[in-house]
Biopython code that builds the backbone (N, CA, C, O; Angstrom):
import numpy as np
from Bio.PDB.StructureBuilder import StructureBuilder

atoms = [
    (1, "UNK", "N", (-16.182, -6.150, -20.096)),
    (1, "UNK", "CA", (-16.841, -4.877, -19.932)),
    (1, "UNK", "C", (-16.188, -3.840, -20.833)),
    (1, "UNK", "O", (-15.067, -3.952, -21.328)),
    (2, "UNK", "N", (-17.076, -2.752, -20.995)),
    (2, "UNK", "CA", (-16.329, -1.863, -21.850)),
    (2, "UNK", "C", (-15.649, -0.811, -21.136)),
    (2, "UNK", "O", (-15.506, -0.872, -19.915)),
    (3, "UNK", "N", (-15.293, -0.010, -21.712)),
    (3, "UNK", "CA", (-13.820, 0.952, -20.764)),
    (3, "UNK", "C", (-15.152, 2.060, -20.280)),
    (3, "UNK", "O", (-14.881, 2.732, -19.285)),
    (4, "UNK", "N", (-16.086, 2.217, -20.695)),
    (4, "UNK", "CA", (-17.457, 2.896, -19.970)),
    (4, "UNK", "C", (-18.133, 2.662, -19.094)),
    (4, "UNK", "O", (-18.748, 3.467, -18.394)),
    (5, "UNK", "N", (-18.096, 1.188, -19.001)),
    (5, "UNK", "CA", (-19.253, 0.426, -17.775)),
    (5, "UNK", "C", (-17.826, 0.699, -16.864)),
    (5, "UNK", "O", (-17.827, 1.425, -15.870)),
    (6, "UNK", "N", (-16.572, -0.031, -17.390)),
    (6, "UNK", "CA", (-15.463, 0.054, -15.829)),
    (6, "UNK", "C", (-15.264, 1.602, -15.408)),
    (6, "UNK", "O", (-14.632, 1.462, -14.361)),
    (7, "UNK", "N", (-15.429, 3.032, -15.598)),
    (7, "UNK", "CA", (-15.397, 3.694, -15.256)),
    (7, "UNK", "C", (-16.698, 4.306, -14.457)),
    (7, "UNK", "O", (-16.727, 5.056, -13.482)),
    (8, "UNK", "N", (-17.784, 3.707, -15.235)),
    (8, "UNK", "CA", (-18.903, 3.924, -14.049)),
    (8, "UNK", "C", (-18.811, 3.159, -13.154)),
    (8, "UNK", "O", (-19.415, 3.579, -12.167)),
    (9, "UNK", "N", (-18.403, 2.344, -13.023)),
    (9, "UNK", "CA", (-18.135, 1.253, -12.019)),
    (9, "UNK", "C", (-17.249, 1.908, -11.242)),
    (9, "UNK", "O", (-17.452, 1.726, -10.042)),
    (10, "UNK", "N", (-16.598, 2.407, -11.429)),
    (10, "UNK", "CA", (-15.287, 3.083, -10.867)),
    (10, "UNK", "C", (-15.759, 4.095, -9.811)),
    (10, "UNK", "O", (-15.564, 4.062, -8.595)),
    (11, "UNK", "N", (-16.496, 5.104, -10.628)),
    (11, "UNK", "CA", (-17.051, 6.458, -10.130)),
    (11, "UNK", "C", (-18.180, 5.577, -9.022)),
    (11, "UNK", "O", (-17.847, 5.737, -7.848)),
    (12, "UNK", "N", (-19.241, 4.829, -9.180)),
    (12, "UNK", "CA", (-19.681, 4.555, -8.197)),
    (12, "UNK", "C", (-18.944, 3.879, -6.853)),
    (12, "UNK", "O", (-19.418, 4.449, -5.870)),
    (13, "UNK", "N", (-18.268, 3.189, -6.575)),
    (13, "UNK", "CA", (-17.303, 3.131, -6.099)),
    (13, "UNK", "C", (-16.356, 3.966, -5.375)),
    (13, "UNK", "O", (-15.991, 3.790, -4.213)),
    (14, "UNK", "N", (-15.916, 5.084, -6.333)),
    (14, "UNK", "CA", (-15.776, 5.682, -5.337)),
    (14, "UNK", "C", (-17.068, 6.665, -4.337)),
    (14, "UNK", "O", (-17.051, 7.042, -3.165)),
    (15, "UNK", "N", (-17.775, 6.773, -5.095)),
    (15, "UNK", "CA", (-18.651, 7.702, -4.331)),
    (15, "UNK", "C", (-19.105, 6.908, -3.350)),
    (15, "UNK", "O", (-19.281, 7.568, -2.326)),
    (16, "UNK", "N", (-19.456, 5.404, -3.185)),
    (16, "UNK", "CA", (-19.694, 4.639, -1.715)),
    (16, "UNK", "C", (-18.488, 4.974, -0.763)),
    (16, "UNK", "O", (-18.766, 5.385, 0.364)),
    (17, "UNK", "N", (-17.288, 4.842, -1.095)),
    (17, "UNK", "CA", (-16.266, 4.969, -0.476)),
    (17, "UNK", "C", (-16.290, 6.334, 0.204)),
    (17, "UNK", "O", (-16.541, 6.423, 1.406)),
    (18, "UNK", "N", (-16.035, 7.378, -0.543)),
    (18, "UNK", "CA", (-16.451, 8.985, 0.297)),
    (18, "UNK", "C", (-17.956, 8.811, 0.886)),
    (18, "UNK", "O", (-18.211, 9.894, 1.413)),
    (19, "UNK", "N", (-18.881, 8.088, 1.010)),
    (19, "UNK", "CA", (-19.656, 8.734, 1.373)),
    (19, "UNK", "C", (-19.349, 7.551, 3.232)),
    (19, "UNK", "O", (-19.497, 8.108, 4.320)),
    (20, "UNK", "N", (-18.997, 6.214, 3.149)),
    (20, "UNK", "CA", (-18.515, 5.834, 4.099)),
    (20, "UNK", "C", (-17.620, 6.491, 4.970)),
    (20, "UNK", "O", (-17.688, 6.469, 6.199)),
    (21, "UNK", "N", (-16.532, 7.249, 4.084)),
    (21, "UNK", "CA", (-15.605, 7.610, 4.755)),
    (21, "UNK", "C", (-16.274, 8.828, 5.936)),
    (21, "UNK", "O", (-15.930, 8.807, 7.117)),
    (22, "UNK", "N", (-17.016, 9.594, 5.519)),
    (22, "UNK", "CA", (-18.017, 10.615, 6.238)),
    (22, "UNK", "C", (-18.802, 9.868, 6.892)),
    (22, "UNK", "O", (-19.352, 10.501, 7.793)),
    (23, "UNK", "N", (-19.051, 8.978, 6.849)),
    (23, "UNK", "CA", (-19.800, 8.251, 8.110)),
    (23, "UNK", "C", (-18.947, 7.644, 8.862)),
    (23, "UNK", "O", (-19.447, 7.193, 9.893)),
    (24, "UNK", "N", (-17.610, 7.428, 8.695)),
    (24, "UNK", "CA", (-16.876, 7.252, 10.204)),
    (24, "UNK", "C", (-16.025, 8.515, 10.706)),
    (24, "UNK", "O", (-15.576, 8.486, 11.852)),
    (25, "UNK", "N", (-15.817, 9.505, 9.970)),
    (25, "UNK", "CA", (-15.676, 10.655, 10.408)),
    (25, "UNK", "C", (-16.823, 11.412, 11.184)),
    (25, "UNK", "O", (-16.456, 12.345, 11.899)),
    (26, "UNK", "N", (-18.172, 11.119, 11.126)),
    (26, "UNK", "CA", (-19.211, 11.453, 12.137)),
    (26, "UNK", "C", (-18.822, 11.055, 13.212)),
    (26, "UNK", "O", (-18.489, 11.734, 14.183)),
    (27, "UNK", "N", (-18.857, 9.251, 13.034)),
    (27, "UNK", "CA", (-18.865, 8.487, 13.920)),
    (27, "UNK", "C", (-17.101, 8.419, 14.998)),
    (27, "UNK", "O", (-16.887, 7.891, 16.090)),
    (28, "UNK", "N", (-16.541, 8.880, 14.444)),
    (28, "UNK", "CA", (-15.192, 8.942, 15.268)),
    (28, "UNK", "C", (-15.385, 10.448, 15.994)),
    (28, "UNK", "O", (-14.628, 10.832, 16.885)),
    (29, "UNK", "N", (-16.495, 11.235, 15.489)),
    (29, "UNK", "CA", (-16.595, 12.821, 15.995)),
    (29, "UNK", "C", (-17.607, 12.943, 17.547)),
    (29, "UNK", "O", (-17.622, 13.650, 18.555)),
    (30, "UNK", "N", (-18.366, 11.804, 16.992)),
    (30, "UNK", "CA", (-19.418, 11.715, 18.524)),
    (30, "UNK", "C", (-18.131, 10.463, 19.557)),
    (30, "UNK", "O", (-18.693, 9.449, 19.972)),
    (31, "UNK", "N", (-17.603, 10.503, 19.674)),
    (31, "UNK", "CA", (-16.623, 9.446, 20.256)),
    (31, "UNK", "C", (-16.375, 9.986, 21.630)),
    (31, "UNK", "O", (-16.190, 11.203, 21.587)),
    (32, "UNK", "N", (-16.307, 9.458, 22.894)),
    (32, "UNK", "CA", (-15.709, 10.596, 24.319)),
    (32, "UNK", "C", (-14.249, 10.880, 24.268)),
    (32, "UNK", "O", (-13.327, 10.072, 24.149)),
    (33, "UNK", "N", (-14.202, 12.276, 24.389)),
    (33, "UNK", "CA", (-13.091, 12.770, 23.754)),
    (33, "UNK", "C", (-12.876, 13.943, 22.910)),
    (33, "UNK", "O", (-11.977, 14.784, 22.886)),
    (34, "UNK", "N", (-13.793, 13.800, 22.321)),
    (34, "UNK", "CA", (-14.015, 14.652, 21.023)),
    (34, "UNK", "C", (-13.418, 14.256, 19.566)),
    (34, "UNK", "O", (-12.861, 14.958, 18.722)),
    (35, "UNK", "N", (-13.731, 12.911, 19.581)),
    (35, "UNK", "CA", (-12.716, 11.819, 18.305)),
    (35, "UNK", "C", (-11.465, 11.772, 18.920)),
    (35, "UNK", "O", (-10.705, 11.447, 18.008)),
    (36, "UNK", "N", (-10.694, 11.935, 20.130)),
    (36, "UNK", "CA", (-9.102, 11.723, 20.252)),
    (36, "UNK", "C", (-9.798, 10.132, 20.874)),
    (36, "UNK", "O", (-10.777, 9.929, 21.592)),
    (37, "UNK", "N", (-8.420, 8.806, 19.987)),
    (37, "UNK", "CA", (-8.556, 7.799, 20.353)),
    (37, "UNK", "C", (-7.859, 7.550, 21.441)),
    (37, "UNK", "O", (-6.864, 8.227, 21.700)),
    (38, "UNK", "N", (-8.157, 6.828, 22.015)),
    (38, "UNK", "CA", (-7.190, 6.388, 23.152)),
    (38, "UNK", "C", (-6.082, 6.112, 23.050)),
    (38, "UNK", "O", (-5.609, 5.624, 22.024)),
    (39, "UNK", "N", (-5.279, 6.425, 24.333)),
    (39, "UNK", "CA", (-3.412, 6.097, 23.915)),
    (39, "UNK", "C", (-3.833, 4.535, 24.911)),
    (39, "UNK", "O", (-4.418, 4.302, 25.969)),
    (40, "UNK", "N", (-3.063, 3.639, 23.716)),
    (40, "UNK", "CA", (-2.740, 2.509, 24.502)),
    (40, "UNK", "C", (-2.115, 2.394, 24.939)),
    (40, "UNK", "O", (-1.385, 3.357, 24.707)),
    (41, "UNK", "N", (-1.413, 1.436, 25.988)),
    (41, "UNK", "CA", (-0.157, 1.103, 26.029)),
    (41, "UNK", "C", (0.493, -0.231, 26.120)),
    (41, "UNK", "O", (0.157, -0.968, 27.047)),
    (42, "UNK", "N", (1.242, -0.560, 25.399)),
    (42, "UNK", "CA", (2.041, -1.568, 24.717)),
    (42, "UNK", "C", (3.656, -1.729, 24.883)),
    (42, "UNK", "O", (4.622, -1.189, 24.345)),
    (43, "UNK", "N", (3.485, -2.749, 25.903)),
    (43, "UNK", "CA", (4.671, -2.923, 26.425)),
    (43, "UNK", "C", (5.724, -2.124, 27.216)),
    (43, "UNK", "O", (6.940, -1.955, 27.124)),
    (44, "UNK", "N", (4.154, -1.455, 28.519)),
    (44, "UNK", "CA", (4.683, -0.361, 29.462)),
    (44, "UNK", "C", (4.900, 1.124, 29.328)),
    (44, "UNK", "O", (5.198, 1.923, 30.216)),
    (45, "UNK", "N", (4.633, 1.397, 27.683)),
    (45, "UNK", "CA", (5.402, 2.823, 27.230)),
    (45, "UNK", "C", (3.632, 2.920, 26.422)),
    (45, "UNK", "O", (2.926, 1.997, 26.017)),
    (46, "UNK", "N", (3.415, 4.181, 26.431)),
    (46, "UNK", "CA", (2.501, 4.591, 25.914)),
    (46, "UNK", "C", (2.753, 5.388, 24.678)),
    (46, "UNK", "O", (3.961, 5.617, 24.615)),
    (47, "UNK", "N", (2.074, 5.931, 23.620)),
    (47, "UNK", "CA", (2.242, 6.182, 22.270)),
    (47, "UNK", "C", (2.925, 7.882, 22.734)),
    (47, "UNK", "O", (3.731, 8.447, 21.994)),
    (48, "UNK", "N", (2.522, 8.393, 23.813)),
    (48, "UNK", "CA", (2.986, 9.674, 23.781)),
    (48, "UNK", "C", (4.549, 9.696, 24.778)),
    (48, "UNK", "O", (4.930, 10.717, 25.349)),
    (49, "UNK", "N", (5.057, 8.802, 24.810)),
    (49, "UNK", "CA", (6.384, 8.624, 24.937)),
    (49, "UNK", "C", (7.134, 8.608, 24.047)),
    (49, "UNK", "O", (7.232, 7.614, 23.327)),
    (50, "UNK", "N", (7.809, 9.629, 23.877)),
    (50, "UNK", "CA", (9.238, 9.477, 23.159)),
    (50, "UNK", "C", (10.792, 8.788, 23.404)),
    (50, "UNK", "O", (11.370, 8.917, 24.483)),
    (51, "UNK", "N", (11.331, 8.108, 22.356)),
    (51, "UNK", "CA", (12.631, 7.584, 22.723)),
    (51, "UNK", "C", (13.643, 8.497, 22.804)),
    (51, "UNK", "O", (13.595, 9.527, 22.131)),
    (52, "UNK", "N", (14.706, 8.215, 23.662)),
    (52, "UNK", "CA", (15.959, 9.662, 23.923)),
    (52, "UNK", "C", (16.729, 9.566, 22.961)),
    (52, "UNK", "O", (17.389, 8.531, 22.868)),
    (53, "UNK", "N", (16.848, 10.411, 22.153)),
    (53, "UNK", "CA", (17.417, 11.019, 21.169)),
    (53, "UNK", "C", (18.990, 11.041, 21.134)),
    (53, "UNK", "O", (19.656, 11.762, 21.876)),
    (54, "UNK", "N", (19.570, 10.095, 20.108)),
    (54, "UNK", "CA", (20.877, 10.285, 20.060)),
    (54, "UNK", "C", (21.396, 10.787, 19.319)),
    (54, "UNK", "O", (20.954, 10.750, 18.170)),
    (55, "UNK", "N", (22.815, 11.635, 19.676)),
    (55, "UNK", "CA", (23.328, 12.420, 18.787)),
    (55, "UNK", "C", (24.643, 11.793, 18.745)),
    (55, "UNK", "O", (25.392, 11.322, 19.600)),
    (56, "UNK", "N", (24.699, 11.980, 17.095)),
    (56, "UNK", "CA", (25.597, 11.139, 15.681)),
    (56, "UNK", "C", (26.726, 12.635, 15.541)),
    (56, "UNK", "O", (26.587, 13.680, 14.906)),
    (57, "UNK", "N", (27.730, 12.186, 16.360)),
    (57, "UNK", "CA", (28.234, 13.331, 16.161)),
    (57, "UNK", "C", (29.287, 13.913, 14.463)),
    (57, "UNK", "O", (30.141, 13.057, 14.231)),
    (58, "UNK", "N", (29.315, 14.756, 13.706)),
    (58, "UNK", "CA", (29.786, 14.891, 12.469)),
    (58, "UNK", "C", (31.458, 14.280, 12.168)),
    (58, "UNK", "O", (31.978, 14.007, 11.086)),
    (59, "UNK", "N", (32.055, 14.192, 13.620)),
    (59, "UNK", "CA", (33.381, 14.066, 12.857)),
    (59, "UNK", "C", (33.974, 12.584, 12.327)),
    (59, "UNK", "O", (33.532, 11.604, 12.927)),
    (60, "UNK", "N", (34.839, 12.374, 11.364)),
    (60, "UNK", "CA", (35.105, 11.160, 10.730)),
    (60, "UNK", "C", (35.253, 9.923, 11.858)),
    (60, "UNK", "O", (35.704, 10.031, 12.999)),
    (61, "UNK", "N", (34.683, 8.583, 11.129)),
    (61, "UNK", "CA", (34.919, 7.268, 12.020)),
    (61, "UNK", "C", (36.782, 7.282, 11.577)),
    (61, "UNK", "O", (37.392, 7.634, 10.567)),
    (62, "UNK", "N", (37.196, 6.722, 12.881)),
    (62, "UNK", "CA", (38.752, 6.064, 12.666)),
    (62, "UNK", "C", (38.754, 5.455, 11.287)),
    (62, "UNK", "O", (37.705, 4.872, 11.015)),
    (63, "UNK", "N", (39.828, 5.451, 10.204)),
    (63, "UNK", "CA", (39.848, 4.421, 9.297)),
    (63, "UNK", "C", (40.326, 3.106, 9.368)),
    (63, "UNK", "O", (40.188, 2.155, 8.598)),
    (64, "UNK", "N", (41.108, 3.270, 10.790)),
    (64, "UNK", "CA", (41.627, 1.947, 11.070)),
    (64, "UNK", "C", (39.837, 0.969, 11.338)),
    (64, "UNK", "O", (39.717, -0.256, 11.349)),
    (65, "UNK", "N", (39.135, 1.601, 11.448)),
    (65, "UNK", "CA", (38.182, 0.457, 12.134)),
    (65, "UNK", "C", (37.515, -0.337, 10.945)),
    (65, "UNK", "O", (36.760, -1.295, 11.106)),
    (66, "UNK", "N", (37.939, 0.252, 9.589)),
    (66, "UNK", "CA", (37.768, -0.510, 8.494)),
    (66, "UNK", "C", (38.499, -1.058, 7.768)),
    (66, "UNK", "O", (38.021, -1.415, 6.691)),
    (67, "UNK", "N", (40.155, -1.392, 8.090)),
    (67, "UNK", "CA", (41.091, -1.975, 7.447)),
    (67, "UNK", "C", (40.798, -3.440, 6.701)),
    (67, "UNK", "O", (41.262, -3.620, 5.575)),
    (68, "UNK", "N", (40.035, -4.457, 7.342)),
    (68, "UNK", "CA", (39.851, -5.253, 7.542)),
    (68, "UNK", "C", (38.754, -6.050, 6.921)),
    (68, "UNK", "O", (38.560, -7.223, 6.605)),
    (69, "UNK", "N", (38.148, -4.959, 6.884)),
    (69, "UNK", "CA", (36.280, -5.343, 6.472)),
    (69, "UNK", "C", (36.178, -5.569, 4.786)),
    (69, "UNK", "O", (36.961, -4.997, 4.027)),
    (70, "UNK", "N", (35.296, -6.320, 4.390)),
    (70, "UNK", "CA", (35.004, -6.704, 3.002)),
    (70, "UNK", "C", (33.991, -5.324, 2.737)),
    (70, "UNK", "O", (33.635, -4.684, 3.727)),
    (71, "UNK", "N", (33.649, -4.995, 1.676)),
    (71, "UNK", "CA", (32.489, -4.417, 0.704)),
    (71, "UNK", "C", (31.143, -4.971, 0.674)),
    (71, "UNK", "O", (30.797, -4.645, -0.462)),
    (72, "UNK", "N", (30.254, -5.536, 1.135)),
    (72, "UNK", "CA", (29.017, -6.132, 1.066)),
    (72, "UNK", "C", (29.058, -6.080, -0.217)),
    (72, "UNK", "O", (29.261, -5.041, -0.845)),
    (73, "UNK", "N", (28.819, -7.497, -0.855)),
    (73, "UNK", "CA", (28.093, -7.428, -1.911)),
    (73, "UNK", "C", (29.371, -7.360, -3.499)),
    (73, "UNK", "O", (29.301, -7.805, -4.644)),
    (74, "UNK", "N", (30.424, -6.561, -2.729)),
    (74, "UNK", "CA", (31.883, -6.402, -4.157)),
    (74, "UNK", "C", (32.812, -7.260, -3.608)),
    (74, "UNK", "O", (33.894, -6.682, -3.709)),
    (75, "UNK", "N", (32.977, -8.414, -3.040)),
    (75, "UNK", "CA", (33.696, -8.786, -2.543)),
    (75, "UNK", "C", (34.913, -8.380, -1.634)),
    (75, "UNK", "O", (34.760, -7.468, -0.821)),
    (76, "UNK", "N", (36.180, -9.065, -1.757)),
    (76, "UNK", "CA", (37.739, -8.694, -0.561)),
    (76, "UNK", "C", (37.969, -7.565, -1.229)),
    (76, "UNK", "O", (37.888, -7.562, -2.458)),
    (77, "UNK", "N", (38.221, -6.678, -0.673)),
    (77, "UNK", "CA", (39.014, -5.080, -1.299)),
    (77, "UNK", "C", (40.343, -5.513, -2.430)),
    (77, "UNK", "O", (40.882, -6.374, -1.736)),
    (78, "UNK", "N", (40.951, -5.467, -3.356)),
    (78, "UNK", "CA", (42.222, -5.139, -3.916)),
    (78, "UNK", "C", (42.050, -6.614, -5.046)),
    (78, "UNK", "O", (42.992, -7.139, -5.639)),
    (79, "UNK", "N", (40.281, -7.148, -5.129)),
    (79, "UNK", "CA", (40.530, -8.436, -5.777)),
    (79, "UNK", "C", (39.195, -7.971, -6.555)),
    (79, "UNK", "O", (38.369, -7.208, -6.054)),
    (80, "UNK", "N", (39.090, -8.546, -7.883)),
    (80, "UNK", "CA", (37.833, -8.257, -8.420)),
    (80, "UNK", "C", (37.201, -9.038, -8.345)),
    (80, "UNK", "O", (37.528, -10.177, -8.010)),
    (81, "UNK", "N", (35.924, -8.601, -8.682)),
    (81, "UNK", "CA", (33.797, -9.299, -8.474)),
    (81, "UNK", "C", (33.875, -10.139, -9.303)),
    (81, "UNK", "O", (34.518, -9.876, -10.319)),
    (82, "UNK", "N", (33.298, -11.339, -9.167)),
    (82, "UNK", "CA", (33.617, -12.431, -9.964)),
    (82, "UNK", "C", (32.434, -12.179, -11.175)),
    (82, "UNK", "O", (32.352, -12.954, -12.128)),
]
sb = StructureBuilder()
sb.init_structure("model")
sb.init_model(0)
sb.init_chain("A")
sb.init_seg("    ")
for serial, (resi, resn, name, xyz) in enumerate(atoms, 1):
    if name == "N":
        sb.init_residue(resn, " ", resi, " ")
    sb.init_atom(name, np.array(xyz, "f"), 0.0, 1.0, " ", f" {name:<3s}", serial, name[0])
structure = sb.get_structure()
């Protein structure tokens, strides 16, 4: 095809697409409710439940709790990456 037919191709395309998209925006508008979808619920907790919020408090982790630990990925500390 030429770079003319793929851009009309294009433009029609999208214009099916917007003009669908307004036909489920009708159709989600006549809905009971007034378009609000239903809250499901999934696995006892419903979508308008929130999880309790934890707070990360600012001050430094111990350094001892990393004496020990490798680098992901750079290998043992004090030895070089092969």
């Amino acid at each position: 095809m030429s770079q003319q037919a793929d851009l009309d191709t294009l433009r029609n395309r999208l214009d099916e697409l917007a003009q669908r998209v307004g036909e489920l925006e009708r159709t989600v508008g006549r809905l009971p409710g007034g378009g609000e979808l239903p809250v499901r619920e999934a696995a006892g907790k419903t979508r308008q439940e929130r999880p309790e919020l934890v707070t990360i408090p600012d001050t430094p982790y111990n350094t001892a709790l990393w004496t020990d630990s490798d680098d992901e990925g750079l290998g043992v500390r004090d030895r070089h990456a092969p």
